[in-house]
C-alpha positions as CSV (number, residue, x, y, z in Angstrom):
1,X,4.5,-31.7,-0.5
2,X,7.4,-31.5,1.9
3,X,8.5,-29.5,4.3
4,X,10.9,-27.8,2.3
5,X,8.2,-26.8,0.0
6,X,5.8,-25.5,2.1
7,X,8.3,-23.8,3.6
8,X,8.9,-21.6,0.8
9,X,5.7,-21.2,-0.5
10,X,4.7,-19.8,2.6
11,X,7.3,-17.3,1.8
12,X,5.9,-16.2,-1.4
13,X,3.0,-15.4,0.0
14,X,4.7,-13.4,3.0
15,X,6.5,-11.6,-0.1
16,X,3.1,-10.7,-2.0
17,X,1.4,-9.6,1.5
18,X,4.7,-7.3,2.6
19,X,4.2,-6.1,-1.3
20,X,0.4,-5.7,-1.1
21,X,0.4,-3.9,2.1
22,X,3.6,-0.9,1.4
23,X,1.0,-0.4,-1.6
24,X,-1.7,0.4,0.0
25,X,0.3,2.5,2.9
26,X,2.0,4.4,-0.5
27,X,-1.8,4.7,-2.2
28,X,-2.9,5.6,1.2
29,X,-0.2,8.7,1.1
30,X,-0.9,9.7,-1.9
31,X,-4.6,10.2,-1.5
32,X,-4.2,12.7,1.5
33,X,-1.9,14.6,-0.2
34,X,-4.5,14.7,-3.4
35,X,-7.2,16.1,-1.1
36,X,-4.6,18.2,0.8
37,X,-4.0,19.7,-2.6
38,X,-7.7,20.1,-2.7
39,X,-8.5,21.8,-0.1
40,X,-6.1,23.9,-0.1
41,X,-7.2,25.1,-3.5
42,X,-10.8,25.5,-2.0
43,X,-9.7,27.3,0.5
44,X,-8.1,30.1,-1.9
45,X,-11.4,30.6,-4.3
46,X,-13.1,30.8,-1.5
């Protein structure tokens, strides 16, 4: 494999790790504001 190669497979996998991790910051988000939502509509029955 040369350099070249190696080169831009290390890329790829830069790509799918930049992909992997603004997916789990945006499921992250979206989980507190699910249990946000929640709590707040705890908060009114009770």
């Amino acid at each position: 494999m040369t350099n070249t190669e190696k080169i831009a497979n290390a890329k790829k996998r830069i790509d799918e790790l930049e992909r992997l991790i603004k997916y789990w910051n945006d499921s992250e988000n979206d989980e507190s504001k699910i249990l946000n939502f929640s709590l707040k509509i705890n908060n009114k029955v009770a």
